[in-house]
N, C-alpha and C positions, 0 to 999 in steps of 0.2 A: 384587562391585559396589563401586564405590569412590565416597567420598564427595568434595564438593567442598571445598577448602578456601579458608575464607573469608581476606578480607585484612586483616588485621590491620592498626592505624591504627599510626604510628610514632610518635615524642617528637614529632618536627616537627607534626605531623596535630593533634597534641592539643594543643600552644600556640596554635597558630594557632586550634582551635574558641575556646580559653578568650580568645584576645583578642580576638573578636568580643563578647564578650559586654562588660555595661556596668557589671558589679557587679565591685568588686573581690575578685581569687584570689589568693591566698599561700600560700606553706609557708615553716614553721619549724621549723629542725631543733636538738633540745634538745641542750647540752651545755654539761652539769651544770647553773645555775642561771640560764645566758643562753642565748638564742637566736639562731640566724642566719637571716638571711633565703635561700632558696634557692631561691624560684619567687615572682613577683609577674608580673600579667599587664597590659599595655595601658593600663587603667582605671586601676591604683591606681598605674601611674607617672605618669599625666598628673594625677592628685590629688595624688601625692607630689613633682609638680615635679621631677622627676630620671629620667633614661634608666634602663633596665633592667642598666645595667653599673655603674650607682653606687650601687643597693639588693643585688642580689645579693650573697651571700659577707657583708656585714657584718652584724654583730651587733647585735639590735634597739633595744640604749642607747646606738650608736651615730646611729640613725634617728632616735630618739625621745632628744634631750636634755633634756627636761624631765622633772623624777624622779616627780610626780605623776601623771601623765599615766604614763610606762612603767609605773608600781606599778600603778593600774589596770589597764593591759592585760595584766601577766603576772601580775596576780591570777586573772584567769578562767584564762588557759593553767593554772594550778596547779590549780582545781577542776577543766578537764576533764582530767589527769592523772591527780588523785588520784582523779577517779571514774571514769575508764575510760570515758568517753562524751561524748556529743555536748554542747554546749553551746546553749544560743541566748541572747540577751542584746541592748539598747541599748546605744551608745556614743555619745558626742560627739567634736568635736574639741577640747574647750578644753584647752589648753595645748600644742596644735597650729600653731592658728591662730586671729587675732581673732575677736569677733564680731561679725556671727551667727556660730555654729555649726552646723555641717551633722551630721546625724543619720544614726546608720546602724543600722541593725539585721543583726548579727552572729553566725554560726553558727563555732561551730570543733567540730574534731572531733582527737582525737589518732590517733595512726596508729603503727606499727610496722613497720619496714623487715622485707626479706626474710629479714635472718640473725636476727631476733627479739630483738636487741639495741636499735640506732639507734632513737628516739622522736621524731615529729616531728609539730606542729599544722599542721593542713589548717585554711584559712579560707575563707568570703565572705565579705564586705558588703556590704550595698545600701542606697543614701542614698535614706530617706526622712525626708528633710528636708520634700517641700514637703506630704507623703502629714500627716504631723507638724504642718505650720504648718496646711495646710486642716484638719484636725480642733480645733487649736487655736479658727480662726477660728470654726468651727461651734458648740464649746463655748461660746464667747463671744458670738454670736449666737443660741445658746440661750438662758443664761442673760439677755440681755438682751430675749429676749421675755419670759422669764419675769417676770423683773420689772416689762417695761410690762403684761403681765397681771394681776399684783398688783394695780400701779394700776390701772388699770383695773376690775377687781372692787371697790376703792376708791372709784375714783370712783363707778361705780351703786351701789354702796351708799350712797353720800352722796347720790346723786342719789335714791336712795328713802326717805332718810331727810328729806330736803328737803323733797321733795311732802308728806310727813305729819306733818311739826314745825316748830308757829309757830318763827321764826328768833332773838326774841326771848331766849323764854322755854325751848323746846326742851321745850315739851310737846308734847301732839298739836293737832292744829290741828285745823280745823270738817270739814273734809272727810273726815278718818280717822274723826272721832268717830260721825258719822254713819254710814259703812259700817258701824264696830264695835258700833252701837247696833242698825240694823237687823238685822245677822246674829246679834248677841245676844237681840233680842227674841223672833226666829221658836228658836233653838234653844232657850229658855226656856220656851215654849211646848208644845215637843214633850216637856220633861221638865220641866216645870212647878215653876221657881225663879224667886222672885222678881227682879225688876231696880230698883234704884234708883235714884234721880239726883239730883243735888246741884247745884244752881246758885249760886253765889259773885260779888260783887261788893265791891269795897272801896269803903268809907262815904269817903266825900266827894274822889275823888278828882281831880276837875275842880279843884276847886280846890287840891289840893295842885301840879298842875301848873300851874297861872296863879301861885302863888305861887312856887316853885320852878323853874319849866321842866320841858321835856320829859325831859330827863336824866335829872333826877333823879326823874321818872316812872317810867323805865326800870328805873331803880334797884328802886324798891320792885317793882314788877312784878315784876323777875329773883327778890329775895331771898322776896317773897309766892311765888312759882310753887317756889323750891326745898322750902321749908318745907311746902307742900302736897301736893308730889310725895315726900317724907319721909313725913308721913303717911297716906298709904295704902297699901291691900296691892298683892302682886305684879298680880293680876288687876283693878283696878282701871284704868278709862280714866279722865285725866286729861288735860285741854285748856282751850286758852286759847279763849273762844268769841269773845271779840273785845271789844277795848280793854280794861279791867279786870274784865270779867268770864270767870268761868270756869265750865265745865259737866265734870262727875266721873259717871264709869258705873263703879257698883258691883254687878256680878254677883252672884245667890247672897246677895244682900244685906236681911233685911226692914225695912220702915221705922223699926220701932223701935230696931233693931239699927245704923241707920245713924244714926240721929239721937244715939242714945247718942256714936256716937262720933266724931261732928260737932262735939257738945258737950264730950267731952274734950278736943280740938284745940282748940280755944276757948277753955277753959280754958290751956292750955299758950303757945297763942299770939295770946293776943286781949286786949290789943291786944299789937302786934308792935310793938317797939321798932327805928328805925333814924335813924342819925342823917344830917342833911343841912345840907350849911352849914357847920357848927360847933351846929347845931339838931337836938334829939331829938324824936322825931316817936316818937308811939302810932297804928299804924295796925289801924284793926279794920275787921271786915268783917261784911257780910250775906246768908244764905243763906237759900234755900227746897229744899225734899223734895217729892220727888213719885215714885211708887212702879208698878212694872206687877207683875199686870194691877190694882190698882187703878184708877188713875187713867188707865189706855188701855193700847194695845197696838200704836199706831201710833208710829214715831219722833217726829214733828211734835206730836201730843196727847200724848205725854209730856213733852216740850222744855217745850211753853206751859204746862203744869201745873207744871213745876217754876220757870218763869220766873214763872208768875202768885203762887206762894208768896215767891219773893225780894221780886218788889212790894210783896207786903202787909208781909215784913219790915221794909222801907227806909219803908215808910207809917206802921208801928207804933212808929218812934223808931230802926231800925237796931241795928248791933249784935247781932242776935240770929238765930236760927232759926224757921224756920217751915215747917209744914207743909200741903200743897194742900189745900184745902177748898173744893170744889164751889164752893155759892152763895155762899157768902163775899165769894171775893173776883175769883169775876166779876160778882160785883153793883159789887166798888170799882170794876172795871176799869171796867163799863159807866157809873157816874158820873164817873169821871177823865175819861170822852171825852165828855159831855156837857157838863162844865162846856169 
């Protein structure tokens, strides 16, 4: 039975596939430290700006006159020589041609003729230049979301730090204080730790501002609000509750234990030296205590409890502390409103 025999493609058959194609093909055949060009196909003549009769036959430092540019390229021909294998590799064109530069990604493979002597680099290239530039582009409108991300996590964080810090002073403001009171109180209850509270007002400060301005209102404010926020602890709530006075939630705190160290600070900074003007100014202040579950267990009956102790302070000469007492001093309250 006889087989068929297939046809066999010729030289012609096989240049003609490889110059359909759009990547550039080449062969170079070594001898001794230069190379010739012996096959290039379609693609890399109309890259090379020259017909197929003016690359053939010449020697690659003949194609390539610039010495950098060739040192590259028969740097790689020498590793896949010396390693007997394929290569794969980027390449540019600089010192080629200007830029931009066109980009290729480059396979060679060394090869050895039929008598086992001749050594010669098979190549492709394929320009992906724009394969290159869109990933570029992409990298870079990565990174630029990422960064308006940044921002943007920036700004809501500013924006939630906003809603819950007088602008002033950059404590807490009335609104945070109150959530953080109410949700302190019920969790205090359920493990049964005292809650303290502290209300602060600075002694005569209407008129440091008629005599001064508002400015320099602002002034003591900021440098009163740092110094108070300095002394207390991590867990402590600290807030501006509106105009020069201030309301402090001390967790875990018992009255006596807060008043001790109410009275330290006081000590340390009372009065508080600042100067305005070219004028040094002693500024002190007046606080009341008032304590859960003593004196309640509601946000609101806590608040007026420790406001009604500030009162009796500022009643009793200022400068001082005080602490909530029942009849006391809603007996004053009740005559302040009748007179």
């Amino acid at each position: 039975m006889s087989v068929p025999v297939t046809d066999v493609p010729d030289i012609h058959l096989l240049k003609g596939m490889l110059d359909t194609m759009i990547d550039h093909v080449f062969l170079m055949r070594v001898e001794e430290d230069r190379y010739r060009m012996v096959y290039c196909n379609h693609a890399m003549e109309n890259f090379m700006h020259a017909s197929r009769s003016m690359l053939q036959d010449r020697f690659l430092d003949d194609i390539i006159p610039d010495p950098v540019l060739y040192q590259r390229i028969t740097d790689n021909y020498q590793r896949a020589l010396a390693a007997d294998r394929a290569l794969r590799y980027e390449e540019t064109t600089e010192g080629f041609q200007p830029a931009p530069y066109t980009i290729f990604d480059t396979r060679i493979a060394p090869l050895t003729a039929s008598d086992g002597q001749v050594r010669y680099i098979c190549g492709i290239s394929r320009d992906i230049t724009a394969r290159r530039n869109a990933e570029t582009a992409l990298q870079h409108t990565n990174q630029t979301l990422k960064h308006q991300l940044v921002e943007i996590q920036r700004l809501q964080e500013q924006l939630q730090n906003d809603a819950v810090r007088d602008p002033l002073t950059n404590l807490f403001n009335r609104r945070y204080f109150m959530e953080s009171l109410t949700r302190e109180l019920h969790r205090a209850q359920r493990e049964n730790y005292p809650i303290t509270l502290m209300m602060l007002d600075i002694d005569y400060f209407k008129s440091l501002n008629d005599d001064f301005g508002h400015a320099a209102g602002d002034r003591v404010l900021t440098a009163f609000s740092h110094q108070l926020r300095e002394g207390m602890r991590t867990e402590d709530v600290v807030s501006r509750w509106g105009g020069e006075e201030f309301l402090i939630m001390m967790p875990g705190l018992a009255l006596k234990d807060a008043r001790n160290r109410i009275e330290t600070w006081r000590q340390n900074y009372s009065p508080m030296a600042i100067t305005l003007g070219g004028r040094e100014l002693n500024i002190r202040f007046s606080a009341g205590l008032a304590t859960a579950p003593q004196h309640g267990l509601d946000p609101d009956e806590l608040i007026n409890a420790a406001d009604a102790a500030l009162y009796h302070a500022k009643t009793e000469g200022r400068d001082q502390v005080q602490v909530f007492q029942s009849y006391g001093i809603e007996a004053d309250r009740t005559n302040e409103s009748a007179e």
